[in-house]
Backbone of each chain as nested JSON, in Angstrom:
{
  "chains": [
    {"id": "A", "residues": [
      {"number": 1, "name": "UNK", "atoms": {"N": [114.772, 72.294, 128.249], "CA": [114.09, 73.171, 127.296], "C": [115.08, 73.62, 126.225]}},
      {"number": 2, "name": "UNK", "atoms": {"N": [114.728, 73.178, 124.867], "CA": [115.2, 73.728, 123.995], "C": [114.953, 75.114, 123.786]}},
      {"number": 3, "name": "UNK", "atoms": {"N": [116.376, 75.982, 122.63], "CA": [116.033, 77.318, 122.428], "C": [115.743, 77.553, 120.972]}},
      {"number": 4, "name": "UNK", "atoms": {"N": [114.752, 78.234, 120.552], "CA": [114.375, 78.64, 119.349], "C": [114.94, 80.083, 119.362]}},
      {"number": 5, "name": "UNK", "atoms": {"N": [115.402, 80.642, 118.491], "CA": [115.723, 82.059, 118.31], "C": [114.864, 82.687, 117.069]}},
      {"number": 6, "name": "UNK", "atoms": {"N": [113.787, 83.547, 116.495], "CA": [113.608, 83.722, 115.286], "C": [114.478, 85.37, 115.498]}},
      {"number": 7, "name": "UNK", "atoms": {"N": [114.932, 85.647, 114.329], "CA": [115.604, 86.849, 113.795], "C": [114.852, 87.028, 112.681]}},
      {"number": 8, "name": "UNK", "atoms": {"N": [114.579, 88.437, 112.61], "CA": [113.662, 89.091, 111.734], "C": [113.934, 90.469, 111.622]}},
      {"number": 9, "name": "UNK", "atoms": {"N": [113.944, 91.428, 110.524], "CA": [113.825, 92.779, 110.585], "C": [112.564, 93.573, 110.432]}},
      {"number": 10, "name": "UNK", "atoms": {"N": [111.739, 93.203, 110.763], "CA": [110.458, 93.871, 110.192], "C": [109.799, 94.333, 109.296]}},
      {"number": 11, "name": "UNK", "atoms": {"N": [110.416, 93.114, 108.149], "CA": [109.654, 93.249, 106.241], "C": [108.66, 92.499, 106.723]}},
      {"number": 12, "name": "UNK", "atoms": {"N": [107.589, 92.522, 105.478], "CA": [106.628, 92.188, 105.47], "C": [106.764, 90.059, 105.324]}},
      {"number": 13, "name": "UNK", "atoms": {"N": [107.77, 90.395, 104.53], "CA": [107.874, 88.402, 104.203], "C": [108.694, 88.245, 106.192]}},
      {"number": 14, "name": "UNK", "atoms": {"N": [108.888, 88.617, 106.647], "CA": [109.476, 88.172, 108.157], "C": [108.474, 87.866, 109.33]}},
      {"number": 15, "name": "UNK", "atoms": {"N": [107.301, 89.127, 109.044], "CA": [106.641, 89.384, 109.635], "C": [105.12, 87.918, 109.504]}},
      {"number": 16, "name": "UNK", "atoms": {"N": [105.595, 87.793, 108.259], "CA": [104.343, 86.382, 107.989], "C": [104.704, 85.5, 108.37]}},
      {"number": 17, "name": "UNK", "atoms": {"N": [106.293, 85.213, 108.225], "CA": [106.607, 84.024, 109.047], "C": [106.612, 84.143, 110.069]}},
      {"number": 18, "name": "UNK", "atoms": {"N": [107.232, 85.248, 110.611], "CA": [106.838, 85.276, 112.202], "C": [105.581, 84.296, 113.129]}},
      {"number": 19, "name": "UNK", "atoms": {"N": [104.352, 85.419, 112.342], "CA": [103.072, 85.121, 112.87], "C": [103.218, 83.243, 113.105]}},
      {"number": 20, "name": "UNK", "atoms": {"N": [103.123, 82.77, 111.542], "CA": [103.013, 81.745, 111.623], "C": [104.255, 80.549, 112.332]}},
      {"number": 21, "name": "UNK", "atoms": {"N": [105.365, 80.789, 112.249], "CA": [105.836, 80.373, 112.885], "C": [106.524, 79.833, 114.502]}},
      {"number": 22, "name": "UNK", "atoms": {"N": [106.032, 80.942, 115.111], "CA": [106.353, 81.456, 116.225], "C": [105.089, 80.342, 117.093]}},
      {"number": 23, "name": "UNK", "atoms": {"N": [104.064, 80.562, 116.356], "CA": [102.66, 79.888, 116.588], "C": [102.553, 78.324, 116.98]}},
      {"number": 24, "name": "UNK", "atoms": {"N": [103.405, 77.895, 116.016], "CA": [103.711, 76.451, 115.618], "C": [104.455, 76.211, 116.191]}},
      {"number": 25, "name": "UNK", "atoms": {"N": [105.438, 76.374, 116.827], "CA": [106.441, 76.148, 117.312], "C": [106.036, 75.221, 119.153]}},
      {"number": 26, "name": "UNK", "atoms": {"N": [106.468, 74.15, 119.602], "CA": [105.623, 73.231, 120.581], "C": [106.241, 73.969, 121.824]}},
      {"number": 27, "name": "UNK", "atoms": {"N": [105.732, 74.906, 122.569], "CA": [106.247, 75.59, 123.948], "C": [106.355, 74.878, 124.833]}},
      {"number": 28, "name": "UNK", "atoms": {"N": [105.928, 73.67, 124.431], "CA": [106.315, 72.088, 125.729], "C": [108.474, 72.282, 125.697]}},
      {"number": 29, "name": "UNK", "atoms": {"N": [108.713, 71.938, 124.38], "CA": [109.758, 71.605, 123.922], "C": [110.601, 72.714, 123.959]}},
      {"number": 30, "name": "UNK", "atoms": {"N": [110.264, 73.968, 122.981], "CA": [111.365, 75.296, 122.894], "C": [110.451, 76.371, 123.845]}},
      {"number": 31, "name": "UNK", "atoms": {"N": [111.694, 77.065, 124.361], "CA": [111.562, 78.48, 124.471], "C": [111.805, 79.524, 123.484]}},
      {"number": 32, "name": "UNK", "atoms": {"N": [110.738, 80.059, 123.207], "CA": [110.932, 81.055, 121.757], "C": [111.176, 82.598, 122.677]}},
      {"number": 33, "name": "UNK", "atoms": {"N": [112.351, 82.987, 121.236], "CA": [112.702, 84.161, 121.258], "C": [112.652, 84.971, 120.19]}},
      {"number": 34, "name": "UNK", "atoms": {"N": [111.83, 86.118, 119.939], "CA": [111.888, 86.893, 119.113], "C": [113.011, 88.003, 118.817]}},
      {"number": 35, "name": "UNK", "atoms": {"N": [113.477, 87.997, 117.827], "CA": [114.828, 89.283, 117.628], "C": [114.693, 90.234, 116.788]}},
      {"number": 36, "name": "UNK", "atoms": {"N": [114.714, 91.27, 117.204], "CA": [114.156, 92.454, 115.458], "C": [115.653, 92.934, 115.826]}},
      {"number": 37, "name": "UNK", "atoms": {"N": [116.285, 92.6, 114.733], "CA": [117.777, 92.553, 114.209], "C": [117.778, 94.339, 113.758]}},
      {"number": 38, "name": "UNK", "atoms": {"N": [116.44, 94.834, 113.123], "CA": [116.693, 96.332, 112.577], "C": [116.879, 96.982, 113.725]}},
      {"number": 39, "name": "UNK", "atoms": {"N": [116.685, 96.924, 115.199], "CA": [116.473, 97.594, 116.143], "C": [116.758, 97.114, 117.156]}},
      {"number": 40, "name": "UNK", "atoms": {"N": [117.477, 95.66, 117.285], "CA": [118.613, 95.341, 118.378], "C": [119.873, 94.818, 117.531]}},
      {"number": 41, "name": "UNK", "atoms": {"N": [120.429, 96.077, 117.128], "CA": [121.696, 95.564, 116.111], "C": [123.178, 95.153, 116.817]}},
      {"number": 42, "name": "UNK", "atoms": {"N": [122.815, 95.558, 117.683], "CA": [124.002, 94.809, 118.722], "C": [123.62, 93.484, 118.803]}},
      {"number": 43, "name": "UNK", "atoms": {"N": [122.883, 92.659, 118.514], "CA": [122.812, 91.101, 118.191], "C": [122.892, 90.366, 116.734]}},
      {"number": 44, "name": "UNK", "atoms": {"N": [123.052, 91.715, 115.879], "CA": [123.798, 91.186, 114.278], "C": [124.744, 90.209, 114.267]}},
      {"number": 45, "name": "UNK", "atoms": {"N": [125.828, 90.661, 115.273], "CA": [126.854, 89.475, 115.137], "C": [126.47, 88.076, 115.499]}},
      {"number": 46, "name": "UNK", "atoms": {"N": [125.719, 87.934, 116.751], "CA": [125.279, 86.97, 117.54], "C": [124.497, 85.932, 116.233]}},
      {"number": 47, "name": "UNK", "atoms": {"N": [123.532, 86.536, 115.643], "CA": [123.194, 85.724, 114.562], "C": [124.084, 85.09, 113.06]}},
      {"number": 48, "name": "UNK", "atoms": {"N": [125.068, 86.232, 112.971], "CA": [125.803, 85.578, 112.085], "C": [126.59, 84.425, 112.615]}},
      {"number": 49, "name": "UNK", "atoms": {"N": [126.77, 84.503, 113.812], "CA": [127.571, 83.485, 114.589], "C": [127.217, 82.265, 114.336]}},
      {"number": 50, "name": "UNK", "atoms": {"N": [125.754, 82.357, 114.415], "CA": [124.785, 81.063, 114.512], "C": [124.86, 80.485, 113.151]}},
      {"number": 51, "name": "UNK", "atoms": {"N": [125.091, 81.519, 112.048], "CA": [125.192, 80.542, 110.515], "C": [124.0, 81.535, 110.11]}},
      {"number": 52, "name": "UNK", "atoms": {"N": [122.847, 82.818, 110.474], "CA": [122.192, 83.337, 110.047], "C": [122.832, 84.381, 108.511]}},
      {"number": 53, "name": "UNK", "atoms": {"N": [122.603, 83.987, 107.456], "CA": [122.699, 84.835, 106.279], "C": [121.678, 85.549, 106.02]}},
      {"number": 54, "name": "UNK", "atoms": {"N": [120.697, 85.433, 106.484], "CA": [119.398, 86.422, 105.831], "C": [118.323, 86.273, 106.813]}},
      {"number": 55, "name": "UNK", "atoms": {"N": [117.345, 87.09, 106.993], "CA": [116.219, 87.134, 107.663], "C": [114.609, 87.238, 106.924]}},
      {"number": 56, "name": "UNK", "atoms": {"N": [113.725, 86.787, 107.015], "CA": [113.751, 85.734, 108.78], "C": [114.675, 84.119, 108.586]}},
      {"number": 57, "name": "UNK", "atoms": {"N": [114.526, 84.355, 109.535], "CA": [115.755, 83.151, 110.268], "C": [115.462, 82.391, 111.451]}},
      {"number": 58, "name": "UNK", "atoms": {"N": [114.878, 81.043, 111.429], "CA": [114.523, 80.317, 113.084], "C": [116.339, 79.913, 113.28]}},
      {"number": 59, "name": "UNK", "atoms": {"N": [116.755, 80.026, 114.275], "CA": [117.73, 78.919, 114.99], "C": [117.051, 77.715, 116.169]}},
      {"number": 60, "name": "UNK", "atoms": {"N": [116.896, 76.289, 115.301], "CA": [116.364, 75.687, 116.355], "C": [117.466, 74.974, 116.901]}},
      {"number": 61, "name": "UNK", "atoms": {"N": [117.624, 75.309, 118.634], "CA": [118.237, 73.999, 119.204], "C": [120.362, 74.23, 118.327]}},
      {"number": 62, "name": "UNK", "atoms": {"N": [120.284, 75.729, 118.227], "CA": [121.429, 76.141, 117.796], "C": [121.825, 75.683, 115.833]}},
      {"number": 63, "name": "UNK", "atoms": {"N": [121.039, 74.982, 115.468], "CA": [120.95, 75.008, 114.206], "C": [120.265, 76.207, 112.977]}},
      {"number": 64, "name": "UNK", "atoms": {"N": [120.249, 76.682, 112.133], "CA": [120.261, 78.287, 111.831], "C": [119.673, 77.661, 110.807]}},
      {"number": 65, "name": "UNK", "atoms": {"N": [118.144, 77.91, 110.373], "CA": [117.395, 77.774, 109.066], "C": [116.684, 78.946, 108.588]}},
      {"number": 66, "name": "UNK", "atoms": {"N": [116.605, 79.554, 107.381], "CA": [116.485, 80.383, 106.467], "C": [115.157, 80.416, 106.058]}},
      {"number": 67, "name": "UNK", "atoms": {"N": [113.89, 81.216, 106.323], "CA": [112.662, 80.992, 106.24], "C": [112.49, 81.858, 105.0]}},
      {"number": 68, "name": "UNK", "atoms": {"N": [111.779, 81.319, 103.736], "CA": [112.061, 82.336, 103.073], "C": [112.969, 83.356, 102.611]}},
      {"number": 69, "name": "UNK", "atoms": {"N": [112.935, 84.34, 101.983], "CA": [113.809, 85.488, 102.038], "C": [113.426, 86.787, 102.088]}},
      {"number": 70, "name": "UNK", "atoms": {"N": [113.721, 87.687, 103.52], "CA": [113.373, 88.547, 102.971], "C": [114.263, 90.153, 103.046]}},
      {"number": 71, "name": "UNK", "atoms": {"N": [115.522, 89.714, 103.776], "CA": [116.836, 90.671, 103.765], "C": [118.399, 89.711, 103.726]}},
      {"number": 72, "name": "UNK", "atoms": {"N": [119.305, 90.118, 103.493], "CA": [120.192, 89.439, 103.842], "C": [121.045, 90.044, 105.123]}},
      {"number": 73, "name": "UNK", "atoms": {"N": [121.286, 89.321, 106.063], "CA": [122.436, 90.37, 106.826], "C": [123.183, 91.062, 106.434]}},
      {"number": 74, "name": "UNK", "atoms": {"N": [124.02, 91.176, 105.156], "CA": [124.532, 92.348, 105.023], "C": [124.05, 93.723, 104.529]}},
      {"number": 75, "name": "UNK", "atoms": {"N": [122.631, 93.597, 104.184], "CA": [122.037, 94.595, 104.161], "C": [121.624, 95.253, 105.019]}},
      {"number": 76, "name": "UNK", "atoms": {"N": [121.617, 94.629, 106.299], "CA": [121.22, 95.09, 107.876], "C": [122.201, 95.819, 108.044]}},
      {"number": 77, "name": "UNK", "atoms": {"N": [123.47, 95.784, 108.001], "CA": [124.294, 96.252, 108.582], "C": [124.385, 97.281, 107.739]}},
      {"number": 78, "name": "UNK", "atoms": {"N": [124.121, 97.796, 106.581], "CA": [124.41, 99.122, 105.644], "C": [123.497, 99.881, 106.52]}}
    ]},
    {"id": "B", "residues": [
      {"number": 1, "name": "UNK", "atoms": {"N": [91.911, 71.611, 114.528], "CA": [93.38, 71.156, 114.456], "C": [93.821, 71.941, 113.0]}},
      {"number": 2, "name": "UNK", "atoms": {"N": [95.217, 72.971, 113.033], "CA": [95.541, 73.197, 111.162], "C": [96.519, 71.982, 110.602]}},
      {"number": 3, "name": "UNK", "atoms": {"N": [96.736, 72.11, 109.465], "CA": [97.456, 71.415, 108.972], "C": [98.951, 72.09, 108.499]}},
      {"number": 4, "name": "UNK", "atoms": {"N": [99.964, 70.894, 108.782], "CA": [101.128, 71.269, 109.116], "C": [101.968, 70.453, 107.808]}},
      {"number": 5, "name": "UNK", "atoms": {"N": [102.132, 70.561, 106.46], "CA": [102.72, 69.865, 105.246], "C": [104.032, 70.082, 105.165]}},
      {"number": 6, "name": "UNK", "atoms": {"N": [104.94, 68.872, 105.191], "CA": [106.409, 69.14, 105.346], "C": [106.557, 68.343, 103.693]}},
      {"number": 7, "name": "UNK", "atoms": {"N": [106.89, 69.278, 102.651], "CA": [107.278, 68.826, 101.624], "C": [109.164, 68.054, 101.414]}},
      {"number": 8, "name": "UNK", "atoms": {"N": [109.876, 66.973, 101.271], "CA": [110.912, 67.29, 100.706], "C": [111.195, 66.142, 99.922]}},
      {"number": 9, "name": "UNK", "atoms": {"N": [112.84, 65.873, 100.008], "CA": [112.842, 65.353, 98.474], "C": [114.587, 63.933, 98.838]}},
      {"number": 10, "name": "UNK", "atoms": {"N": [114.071, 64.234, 100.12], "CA": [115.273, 62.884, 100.642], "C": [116.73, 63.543, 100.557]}},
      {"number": 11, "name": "UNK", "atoms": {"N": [116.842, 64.861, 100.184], "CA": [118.473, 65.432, 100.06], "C": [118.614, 65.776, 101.388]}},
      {"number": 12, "name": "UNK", "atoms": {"N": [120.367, 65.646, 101.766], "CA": [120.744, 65.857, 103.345], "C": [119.959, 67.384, 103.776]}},
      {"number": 13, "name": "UNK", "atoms": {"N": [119.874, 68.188, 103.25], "CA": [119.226, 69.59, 103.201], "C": [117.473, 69.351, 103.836]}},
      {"number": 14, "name": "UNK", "atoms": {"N": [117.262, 68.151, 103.386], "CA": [115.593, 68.276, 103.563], "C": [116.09, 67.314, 104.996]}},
      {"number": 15, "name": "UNK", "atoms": {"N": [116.615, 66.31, 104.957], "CA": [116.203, 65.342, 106.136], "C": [116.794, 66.331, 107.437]}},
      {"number": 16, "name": "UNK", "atoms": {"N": [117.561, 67.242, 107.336], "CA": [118.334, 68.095, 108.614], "C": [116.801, 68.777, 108.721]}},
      {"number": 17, "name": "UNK", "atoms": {"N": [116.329, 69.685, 107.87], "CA": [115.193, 70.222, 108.305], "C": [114.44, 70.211, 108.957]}},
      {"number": 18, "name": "UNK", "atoms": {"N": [113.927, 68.564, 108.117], "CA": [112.647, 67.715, 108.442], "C": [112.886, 67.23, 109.979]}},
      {"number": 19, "name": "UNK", "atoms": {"N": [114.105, 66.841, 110.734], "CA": [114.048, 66.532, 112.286], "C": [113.955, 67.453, 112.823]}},
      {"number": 20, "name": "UNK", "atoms": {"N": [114.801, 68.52, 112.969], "CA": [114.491, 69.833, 113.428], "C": [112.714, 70.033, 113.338]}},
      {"number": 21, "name": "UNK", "atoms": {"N": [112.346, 70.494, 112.187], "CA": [111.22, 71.298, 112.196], "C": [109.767, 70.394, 112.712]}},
      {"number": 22, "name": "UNK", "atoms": {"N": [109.859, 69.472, 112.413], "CA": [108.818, 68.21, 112.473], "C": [108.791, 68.018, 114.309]}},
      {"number": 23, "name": "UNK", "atoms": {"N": [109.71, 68.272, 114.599], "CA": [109.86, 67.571, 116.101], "C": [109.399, 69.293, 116.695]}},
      {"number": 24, "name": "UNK", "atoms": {"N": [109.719, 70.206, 115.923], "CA": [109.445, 71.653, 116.916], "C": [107.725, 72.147, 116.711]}},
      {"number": 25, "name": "UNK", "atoms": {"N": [106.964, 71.43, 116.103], "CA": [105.817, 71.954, 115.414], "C": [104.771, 71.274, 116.505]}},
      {"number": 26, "name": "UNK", "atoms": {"N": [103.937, 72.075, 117.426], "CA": [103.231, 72.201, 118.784], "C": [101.666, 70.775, 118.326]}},
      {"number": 27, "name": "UNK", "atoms": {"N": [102.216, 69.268, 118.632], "CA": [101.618, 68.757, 118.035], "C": [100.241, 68.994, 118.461]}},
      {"number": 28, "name": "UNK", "atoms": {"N": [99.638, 69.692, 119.629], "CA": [98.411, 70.358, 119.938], "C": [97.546, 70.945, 119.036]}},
      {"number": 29, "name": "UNK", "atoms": {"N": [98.105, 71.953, 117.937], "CA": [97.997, 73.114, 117.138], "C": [98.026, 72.128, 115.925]}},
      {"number": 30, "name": "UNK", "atoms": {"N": [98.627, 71.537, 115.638], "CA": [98.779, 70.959, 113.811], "C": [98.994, 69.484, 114.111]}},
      {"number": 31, "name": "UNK", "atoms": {"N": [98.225, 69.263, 112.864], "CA": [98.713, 67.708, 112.347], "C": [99.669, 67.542, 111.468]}},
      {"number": 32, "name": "UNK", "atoms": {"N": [100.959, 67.241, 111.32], "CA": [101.921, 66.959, 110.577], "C": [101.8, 65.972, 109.681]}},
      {"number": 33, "name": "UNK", "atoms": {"N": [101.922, 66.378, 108.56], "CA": [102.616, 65.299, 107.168], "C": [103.539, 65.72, 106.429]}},
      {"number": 34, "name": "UNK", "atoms": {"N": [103.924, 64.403, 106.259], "CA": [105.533, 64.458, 105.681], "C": [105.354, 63.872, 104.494]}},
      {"number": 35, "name": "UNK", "atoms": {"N": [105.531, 64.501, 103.239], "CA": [105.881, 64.333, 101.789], "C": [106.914, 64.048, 101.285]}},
      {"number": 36, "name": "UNK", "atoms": {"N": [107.088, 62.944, 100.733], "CA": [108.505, 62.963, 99.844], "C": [108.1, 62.976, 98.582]}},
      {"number": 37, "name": "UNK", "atoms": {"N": [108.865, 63.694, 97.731], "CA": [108.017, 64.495, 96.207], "C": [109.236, 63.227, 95.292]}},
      {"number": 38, "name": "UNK", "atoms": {"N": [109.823, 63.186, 96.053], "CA": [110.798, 62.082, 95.378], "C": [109.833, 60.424, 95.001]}},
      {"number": 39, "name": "UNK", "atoms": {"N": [109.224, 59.856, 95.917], "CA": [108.385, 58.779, 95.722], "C": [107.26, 59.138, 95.271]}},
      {"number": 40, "name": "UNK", "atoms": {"N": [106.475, 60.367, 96.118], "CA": [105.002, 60.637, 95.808], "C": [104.765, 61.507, 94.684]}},
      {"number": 41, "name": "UNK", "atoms": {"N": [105.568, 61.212, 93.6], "CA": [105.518, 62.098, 92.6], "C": [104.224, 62.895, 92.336]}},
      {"number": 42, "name": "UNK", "atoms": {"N": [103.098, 62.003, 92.44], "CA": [101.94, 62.678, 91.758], "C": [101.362, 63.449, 92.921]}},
      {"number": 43, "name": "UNK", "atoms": {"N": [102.033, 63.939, 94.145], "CA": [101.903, 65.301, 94.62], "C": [102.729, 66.214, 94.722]}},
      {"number": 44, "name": "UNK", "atoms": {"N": [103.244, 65.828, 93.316], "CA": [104.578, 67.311, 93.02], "C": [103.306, 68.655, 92.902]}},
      {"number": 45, "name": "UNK", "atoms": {"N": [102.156, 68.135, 91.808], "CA": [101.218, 69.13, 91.519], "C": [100.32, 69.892, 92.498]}},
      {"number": 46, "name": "UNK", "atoms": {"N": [100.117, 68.959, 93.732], "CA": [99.751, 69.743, 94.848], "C": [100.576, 70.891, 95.829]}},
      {"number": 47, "name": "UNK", "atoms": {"N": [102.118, 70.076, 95.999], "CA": [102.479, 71.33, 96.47], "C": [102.827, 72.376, 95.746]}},
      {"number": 48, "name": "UNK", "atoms": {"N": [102.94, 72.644, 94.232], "CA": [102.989, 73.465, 93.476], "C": [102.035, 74.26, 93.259]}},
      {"number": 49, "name": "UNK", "atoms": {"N": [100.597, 73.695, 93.823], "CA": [99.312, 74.534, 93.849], "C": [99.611, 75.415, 94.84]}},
      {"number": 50, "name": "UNK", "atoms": {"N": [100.11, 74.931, 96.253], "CA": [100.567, 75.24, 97.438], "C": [101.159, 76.747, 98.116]}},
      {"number": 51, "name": "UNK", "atoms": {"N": [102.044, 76.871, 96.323], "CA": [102.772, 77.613, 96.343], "C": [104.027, 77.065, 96.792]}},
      {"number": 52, "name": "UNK", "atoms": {"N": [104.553, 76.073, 96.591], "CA": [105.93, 75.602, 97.222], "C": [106.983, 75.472, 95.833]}},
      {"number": 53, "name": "UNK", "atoms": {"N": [108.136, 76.093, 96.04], "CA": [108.747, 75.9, 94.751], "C": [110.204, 75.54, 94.959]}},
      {"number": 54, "name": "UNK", "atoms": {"N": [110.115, 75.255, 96.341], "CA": [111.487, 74.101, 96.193], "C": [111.609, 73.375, 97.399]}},
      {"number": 55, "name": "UNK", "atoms": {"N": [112.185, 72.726, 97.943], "CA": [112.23, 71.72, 98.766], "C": [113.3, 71.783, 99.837]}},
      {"number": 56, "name": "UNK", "atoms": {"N": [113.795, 71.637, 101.031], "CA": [112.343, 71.415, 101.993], "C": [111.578, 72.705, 101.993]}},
      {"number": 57, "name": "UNK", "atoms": {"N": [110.36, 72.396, 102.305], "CA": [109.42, 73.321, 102.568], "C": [108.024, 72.991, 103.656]}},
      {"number": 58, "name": "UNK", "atoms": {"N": [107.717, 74.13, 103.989], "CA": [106.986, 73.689, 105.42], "C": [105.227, 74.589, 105.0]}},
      {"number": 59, "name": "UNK", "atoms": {"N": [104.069, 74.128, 104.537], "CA": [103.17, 74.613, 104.293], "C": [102.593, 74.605, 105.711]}},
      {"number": 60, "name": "UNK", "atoms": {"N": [102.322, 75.689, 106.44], "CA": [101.431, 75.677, 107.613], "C": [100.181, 76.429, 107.26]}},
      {"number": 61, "name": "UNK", "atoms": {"N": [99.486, 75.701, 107.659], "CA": [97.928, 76.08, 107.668], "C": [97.553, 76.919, 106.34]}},
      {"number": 62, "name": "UNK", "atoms": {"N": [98.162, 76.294, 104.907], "CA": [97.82, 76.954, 103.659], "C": [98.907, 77.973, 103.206]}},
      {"number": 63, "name": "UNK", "atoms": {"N": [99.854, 78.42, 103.849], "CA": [100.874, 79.482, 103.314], "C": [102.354, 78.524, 103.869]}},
      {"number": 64, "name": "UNK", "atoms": {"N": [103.329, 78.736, 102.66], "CA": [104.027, 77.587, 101.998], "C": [105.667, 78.757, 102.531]}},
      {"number": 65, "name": "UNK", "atoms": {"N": [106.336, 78.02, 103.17], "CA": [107.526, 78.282, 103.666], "C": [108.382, 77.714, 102.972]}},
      {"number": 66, "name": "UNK", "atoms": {"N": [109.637, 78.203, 102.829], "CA": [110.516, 77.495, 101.872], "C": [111.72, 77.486, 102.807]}},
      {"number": 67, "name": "UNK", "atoms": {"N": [112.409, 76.66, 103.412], "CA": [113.47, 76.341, 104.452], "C": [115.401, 76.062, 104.191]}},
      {"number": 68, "name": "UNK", "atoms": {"N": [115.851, 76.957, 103.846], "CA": [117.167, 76.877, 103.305], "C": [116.852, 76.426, 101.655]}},
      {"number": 69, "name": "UNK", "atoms": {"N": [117.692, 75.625, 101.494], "CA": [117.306, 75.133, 99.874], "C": [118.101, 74.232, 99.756]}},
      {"number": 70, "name": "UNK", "atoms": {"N": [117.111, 73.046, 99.107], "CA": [117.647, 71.846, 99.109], "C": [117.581, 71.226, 97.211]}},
      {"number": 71, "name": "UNK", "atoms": {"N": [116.138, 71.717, 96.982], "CA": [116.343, 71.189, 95.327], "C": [115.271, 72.021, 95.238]}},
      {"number": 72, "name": "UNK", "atoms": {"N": [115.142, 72.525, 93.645], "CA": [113.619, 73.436, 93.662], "C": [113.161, 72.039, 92.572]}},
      {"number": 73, "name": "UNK", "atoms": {"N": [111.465, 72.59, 92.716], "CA": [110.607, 71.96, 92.142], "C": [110.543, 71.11, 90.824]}},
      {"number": 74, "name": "UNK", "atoms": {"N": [111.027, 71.969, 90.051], "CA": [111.441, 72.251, 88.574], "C": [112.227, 71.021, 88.142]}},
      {"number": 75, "name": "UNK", "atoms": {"N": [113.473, 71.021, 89.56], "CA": [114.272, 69.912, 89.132], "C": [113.877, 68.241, 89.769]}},
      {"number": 76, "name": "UNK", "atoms": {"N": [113.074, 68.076, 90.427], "CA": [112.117, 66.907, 90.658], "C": [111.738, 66.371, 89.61]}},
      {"number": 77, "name": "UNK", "atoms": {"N": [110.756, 67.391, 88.933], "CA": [109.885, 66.868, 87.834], "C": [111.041, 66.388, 86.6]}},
      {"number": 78, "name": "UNK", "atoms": {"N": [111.761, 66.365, 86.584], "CA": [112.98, 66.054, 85.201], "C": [113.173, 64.948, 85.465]}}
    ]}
  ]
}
């Protein structure tokens, strides 16, 4: 089983991808994980680790893709 | 079944995407197509209806995702 990670802060552009993405995603293949980065900020680093610059953010399978835009991590952390 | 539109444009940016995302998308839930705006020119104008304004991009079920950034729209059509 692959791992999907989405990271999100709870804007409205995160929250659409969410829905839709999370949806789509084949639960044969990944295990999805949801992350609200505004409110588990002790996993800020963990995503920058991954190559996450902005949220929302899928990591599939440890690769880090950029859905839209709708914060950047360093605005999380202010 | 929704429909699952993977727009891109043959740059290393779109083809990393396109395996990742194409292979994670619950083939139960969506039917996948894959666009290259590079050959299929004359559906640059559809995914621009789409709302897609740069490439790769992932239209699920009518609302248009835009996935890191690989080339925007603008510069196709030139």
């Amino acid at each position: 089983m692959k791992r999907a990670t989405f990271y999100h802060a709870g804007c409205p552009v995160c929250v659409s991808a969410e829905q839709q993405f999370v949806d789509a995603i084949d639960p044969g293949k990944y295990e999805v994980e949801i992350v609200h980065l505004g409110t588990a900020r002790n996993r800020i680093e963990e995503a920058e680790g991954l190559g996450v610059q902005s949220v929302p953010a899928m990591v599939l399978d440890g690769q880090p893709f950029h859905i839209n835009f709708g914060a950047s991590i360093s605005d999380l952390k202010s």
